[in-house]
C-alpha positions in Angstrom: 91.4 102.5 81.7 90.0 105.8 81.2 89.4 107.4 77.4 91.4 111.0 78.7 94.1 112.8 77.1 97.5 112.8 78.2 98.3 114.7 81.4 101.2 117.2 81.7 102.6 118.4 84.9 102.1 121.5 86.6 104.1 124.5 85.9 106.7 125.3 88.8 108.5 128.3 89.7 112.2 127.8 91.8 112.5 130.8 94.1 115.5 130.9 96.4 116.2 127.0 97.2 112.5 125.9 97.1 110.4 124.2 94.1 106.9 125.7 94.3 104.1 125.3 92.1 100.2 126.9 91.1 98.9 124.2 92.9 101.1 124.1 95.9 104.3 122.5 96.9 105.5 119.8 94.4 106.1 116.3 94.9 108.0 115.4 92.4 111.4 116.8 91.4 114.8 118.2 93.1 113.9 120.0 96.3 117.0 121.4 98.3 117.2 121.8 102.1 119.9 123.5 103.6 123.5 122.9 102.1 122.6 119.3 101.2 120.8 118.7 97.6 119.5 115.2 97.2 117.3 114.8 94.0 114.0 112.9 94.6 112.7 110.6 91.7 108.8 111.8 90.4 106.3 109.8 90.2 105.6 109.0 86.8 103.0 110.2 84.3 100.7 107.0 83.7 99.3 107.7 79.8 95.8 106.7 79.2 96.9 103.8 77.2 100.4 101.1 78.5 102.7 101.1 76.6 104.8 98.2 77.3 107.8 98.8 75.3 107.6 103.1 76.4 108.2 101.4 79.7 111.2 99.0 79.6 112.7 101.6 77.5 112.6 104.4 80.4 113.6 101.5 82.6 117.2 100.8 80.9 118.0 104.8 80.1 117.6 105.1 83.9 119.9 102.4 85.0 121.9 103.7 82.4 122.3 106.7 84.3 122.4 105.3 88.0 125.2 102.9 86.4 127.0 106.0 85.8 126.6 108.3 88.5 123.8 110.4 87.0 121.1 109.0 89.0 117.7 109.4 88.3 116.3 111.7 85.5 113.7 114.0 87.2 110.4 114.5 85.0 111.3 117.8 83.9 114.6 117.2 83.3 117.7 117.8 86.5 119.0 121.6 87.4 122.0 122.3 89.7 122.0 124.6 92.5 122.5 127.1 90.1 119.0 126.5 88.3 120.7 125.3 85.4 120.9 122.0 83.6 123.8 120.0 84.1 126.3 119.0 81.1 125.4 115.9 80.3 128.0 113.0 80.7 129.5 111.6 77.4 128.7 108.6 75.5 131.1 105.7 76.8 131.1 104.1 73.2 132.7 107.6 72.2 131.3 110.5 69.9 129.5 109.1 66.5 129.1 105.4 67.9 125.8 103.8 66.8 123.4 103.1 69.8 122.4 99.7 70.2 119.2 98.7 68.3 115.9 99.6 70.7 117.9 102.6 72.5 116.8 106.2 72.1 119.0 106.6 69.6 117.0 104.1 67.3 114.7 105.9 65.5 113.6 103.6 62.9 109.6 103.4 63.5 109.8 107.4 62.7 108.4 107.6 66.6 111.2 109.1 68.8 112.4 107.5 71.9 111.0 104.1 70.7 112.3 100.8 69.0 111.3 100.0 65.5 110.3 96.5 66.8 108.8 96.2 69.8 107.8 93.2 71.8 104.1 92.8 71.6 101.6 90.7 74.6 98.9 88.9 73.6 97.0 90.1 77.3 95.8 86.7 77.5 97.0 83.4 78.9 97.4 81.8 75.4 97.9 78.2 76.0 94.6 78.3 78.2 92.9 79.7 75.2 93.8 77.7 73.0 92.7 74.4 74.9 89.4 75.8 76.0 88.6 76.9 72.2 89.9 73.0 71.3 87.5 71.8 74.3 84.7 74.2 73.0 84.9 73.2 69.1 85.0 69.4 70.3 81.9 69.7 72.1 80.3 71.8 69.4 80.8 69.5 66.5 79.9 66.8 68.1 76.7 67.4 69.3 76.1 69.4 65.7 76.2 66.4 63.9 75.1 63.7 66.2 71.6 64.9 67.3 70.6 68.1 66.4 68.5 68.3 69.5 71.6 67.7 72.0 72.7 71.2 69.6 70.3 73.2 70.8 70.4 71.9 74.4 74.0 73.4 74.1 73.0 76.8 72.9 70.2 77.1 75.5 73.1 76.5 78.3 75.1 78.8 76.6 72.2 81.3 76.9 71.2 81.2 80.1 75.4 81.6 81.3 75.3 84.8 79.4 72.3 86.0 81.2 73.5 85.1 84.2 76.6 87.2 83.5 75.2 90.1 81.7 72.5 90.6 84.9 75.2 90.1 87.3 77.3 93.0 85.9 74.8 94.9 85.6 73.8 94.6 89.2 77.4 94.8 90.7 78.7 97.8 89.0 75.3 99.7 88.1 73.1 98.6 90.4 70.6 97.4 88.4 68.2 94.4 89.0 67.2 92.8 85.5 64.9 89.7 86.4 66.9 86.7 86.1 64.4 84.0 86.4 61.3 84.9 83.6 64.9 86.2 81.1 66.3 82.1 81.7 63.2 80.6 81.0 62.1 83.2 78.3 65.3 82.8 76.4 65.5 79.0 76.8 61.8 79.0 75.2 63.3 81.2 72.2 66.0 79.0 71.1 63.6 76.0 71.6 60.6 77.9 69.9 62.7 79.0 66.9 64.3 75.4 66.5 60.7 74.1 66.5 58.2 76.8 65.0 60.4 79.0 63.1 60.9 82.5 63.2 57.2 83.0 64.1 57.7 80.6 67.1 60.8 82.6 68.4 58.5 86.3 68.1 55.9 84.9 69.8 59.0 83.9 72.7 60.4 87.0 73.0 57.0 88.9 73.2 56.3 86.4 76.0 59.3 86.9 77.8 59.6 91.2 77.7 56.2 90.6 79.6 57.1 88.5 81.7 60.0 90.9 82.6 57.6 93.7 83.1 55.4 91.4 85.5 58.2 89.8 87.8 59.4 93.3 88.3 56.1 94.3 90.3 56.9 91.7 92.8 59.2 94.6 94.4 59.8 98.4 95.3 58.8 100.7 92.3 62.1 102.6 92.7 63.6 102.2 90.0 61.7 100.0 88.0 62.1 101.6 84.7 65.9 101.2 84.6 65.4 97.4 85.5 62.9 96.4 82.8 64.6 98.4 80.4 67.9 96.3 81.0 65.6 93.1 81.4 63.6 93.5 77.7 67.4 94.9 76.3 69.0 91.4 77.6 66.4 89.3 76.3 66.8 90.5 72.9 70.8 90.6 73.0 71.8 87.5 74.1 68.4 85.0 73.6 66.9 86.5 71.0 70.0 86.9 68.6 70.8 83.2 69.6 67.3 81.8 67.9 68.7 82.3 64.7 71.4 79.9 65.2 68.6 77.5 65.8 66.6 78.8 62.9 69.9 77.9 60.4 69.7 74.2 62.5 66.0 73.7 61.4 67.0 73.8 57.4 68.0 70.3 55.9 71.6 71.0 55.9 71.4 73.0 58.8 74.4 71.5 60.7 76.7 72.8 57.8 75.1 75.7 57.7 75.8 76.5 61.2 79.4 74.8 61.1 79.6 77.5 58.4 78.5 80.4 60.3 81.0 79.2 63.7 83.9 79.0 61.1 83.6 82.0 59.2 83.1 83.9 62.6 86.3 82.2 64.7 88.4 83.0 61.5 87.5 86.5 61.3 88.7 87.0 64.9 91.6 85.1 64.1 93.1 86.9 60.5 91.8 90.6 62.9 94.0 89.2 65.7 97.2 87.7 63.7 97.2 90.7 61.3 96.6 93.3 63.7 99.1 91.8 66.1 101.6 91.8 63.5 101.1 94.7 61.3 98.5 97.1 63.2 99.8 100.3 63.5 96.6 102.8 63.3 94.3 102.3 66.0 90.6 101.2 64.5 88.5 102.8 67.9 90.7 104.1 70.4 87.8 105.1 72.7 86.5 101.7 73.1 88.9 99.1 72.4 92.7 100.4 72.1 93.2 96.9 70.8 91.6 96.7 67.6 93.6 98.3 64.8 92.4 98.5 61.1 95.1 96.1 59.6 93.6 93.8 61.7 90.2 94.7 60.2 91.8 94.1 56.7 92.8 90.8 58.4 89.3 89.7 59.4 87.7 90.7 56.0 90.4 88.5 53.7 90.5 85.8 56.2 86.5 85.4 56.3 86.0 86.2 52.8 88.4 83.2 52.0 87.0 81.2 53.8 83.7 81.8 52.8 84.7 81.2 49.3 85.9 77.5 50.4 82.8 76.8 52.9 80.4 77.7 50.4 81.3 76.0 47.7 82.6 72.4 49.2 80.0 72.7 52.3 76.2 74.5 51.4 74.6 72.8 48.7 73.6 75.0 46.0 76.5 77.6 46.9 78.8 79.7 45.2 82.0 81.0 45.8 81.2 84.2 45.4 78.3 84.3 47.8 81.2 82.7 50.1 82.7 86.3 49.5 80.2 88.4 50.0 79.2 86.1 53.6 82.6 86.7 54.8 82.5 90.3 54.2 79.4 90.3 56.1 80.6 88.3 58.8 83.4 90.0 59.8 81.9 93.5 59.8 79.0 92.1 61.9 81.2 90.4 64.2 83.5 93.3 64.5 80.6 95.2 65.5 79.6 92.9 67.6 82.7 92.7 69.5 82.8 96.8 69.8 79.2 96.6 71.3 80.6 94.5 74.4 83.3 96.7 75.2 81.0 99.6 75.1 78.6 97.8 77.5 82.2 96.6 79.6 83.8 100.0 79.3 80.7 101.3 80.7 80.3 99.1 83.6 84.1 99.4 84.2 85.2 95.7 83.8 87.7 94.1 81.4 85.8 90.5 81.3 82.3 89.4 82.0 82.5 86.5 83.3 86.0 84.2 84.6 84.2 80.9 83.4 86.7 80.3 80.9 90.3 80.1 81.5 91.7 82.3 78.9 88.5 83.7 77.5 86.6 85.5 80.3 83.5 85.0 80.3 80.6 82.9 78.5 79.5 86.6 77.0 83.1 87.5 76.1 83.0 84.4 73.9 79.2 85.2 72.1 80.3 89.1 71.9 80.7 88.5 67.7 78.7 85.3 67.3 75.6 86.5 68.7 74.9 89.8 65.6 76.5 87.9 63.0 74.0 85.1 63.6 71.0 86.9 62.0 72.7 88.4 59.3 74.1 84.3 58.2 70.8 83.3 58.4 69.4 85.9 56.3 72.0 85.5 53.3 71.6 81.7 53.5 68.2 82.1 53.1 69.2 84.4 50.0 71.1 82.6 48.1 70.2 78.9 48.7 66.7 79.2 50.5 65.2 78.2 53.8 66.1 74.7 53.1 
C-alpha cells in the first residue's frame, strides 16, 4: 500500500469518432469504430487506501444499470455519438421514492455516495487469534507463577524468534546482513543477565553483544559493512535489550504480579484501541503509517488501560494505589501505541504487512512484541516509583 494521493485520469479530447488523450490513445472509455459503438468498461481507479464498502457500493449501482439496459457506467461518465450525455433512465420506484438504505441516495454519514453504516473487517482470521492469544496467556501464566526461571526461559525464546524475523526481513527486502548468531546469544545473555545481576548485568550484555556484532561482521566482504552493524547494534537494543526489563520487574519479590500487571494493562490497551476504534473511529490517528489506527480508538486504549490499572494496582501490587493504576495505564497505552507505530514504520519500509507467519492470526513473533517491548521499560520504571525495586 503506497502513502500517494489519489489519482485522477487523464484529460481527453473526442475529435471526429476517436477518444484521444495528452498521453496517447485511451484505454479506458467509449471508443467508436465505424457505424458500430460499443462502450468498453475502464479500468478502475484503485485509491491508496480500500475501501470495502466504496466497492460493493459501485458493484450494485452497476448491475443496477446492466439490469436495465444501461450497461456499464464509463469513468467519466457515458456520451452518445453526438458527444453528449445520455438522459438518464428513470427511477423504477417512481419520482420522490426513498432509495433503499446503503444506496447512493443514502446520505446519512454526511459522505456522499456512501452508507451511514458500513460493514467493517477485522483483516485478520479472528477465531485463530483468539485461540493462539488463549494458547499464549496459558503458557505465560503458568510458567509466571510456577518457576520464575521457566519465565525467563520463555522470554529468551521469544527473543531470539524476533531476531530471527527482524534479520530475516531485513535481508530479504533490503538486503542487509545483521549477524544472527553473536545478536541470539547476546540477547539471550541480556534477559538472563538482567534477571540475575540487575540492570547493571543487562548494560554490561548489551555492551558485549554490539561488539560482538562489530567483530562477527569482519569475518566477510567490507562492502557494506556499515549498514549491517548498524541494523545488527539497532536490533540488539530493540527487541533484547527492551526485553531485559521484563526480567528486571521478575527479579522484585512480587515480580510475577508485577509482570502479570504489565501483560494485562498492555493486551487491554490493544483491545479498548481495537473495539473502540472498530466501532466508533471515524478520524484517522496516522494515515501515513497505519490507516488502521484511528483516534477513538486511542481514546479506547487510554480509558481501557487506565481502568484497568486502577483495579491491578490496587488488588494486585502491594503498596499500590489506584491512582498510580491511572497514571500506569496512561503510560502504557501511549507507549504501546508508539510501539506499535514504530513496527509499521520499520514494515511499511521493508514493504511487508507481517513479520513473521509463526502465528496463525497474529503474524509474526515481532508483530506480537511490537507494543510490549517499549512499554516494558517505562512499567518498570513507574513500579520502581511508586512501590520501589522490591
Amino acid at each position: 500500500m503506497n502513502d500517494s494521493s489519489w489519482g485522477a485520469p487523464p484529460r481527453a479530447d473526442y475529435v471526429g469518432d476517436w477518444r484521444t488523450s495528452d498521453q496517447g490513445p485511451a484505454s479506458a472509455g467509449p471508443a467508436y469504430v465505424g457505424h458500430e459503438a460499443q462502450q468498453t468498461r475502464p479500468m478502475p481507479i484503485v485509491p491508496d487506501f480500500p475501501d470495502a464498502g466504496r466497492d460493493a457500493e459501485d458493484r450494485g449501482d452497476r448491475d443496477s444499470r446492466e439490469a436495465h439496459g444501461q450497461g456499464a457506467a464509463p469513468l467519466n461518465g457515458p456520451l452518445s455519438r453526438s458527444g453528449t450525455p445520455p438522459e438518464p433512465m428513470p427511477d423504477p420506484a417512481g419520482p420522490g421514492a426513498t432509495p433503499p438504505p446503503g444506496g447512493r441516495g443514502d446520505n446519512r454519514s454526511g459522505r456522499s455516495g456512501r452508507s451511514g453504516r458500513e460493514k467493517k473487517r477485522a483483516g485478520r482470521d479472528l477465531r485463530a487469534a483468539i485461540g493462539v492469544g488463549v494458547g499464549l496467556g496459558a503458557v505465560i501464566v503458568a510458567s509466571l507463577f510456577v518457576v520464575k526461571a521457566v519465565f525467563v526461559g520463555v522470554v529468551v525464546v521469544a527473543v531470539v524468534v524476533g531476531l530471527w524475523e527482524l534479520t530475516s526481513r531485513l535481508h530479504e527486502r533490503k538486503q542487509i546482513k545483521a549477524p544472527l548468531v553473536p545478536l541470539a546469544v547476546g540477547g539471550a545473555a541480556m534477559v538472563v543477565a538482567g534477571y540475575a545481576r540487575g540492570a547493571e548485568g543487562a548494560w554490561v550484555a548489551m555492551a558485549l553483544t554490539a561488539l560482538a556484532v562489530l567483530v562477527w561482521r569482519m569475518t566477510e566482504p567490507p562492502e557494506g559493512y556499515l549498514k549491517d552493524v548498524t541494523a545488527g547494534v539497532f536490533a540488539a537494543f530493540y527487541v533484547p535489550f527492551l526485553a531485559t526489563f521484563v526480567a528486571l520487574m521478575l527479579a522484585s519479590d512480587d515480580g510475577s504480579w508485577r509482570v502479570l500487571t504489565f501483560l494485562l494493562l498492555t493486551v487491554v490497551s490493544d483491545t479498548g484501541a481495537y473495539a473502540v476504534g472498530w466501532r466508533f473511529g471515524k478520524h484517522r490517528l496516522a494515515p501515513r503509517i497505519s490507516p488502521g489506527k484511528t483516534r477513538e480508538g486511542l481514546f479506547g486504549a487510554v480509558a481501557f488501560a487506565m481502568a484497568a490499572g486502577a483495579l491491578c494496582m490496587e488488588f494486585l501490587i502491594d503498596g499500590g494505589s489506584w491512582w498510580q493504576g491511572l497514571l500506569l495505564g496512561l503510560a502504557v497505552a501511549v507507549s504501546a501505541t508508539l510501539g506499535d507505530l514504530g513496527e509499521s514504520m520499520i514494515k511499511r519500509d521493508l514493504g511487508i504487512k507481517d513479520m513473521g507467519t509463526l502465528l496463525p492470526g497474529h503474524g509474526g513473533i515481532m508483530d506480537r512484541l511490537d507494543s510490549l517491548l517499549p512499554t516494558a521499560p517505562v512499567v518498570w520504571l513507574l513500579f520502581v516509583i511508586f512501590v520501589g525495586s522490591g
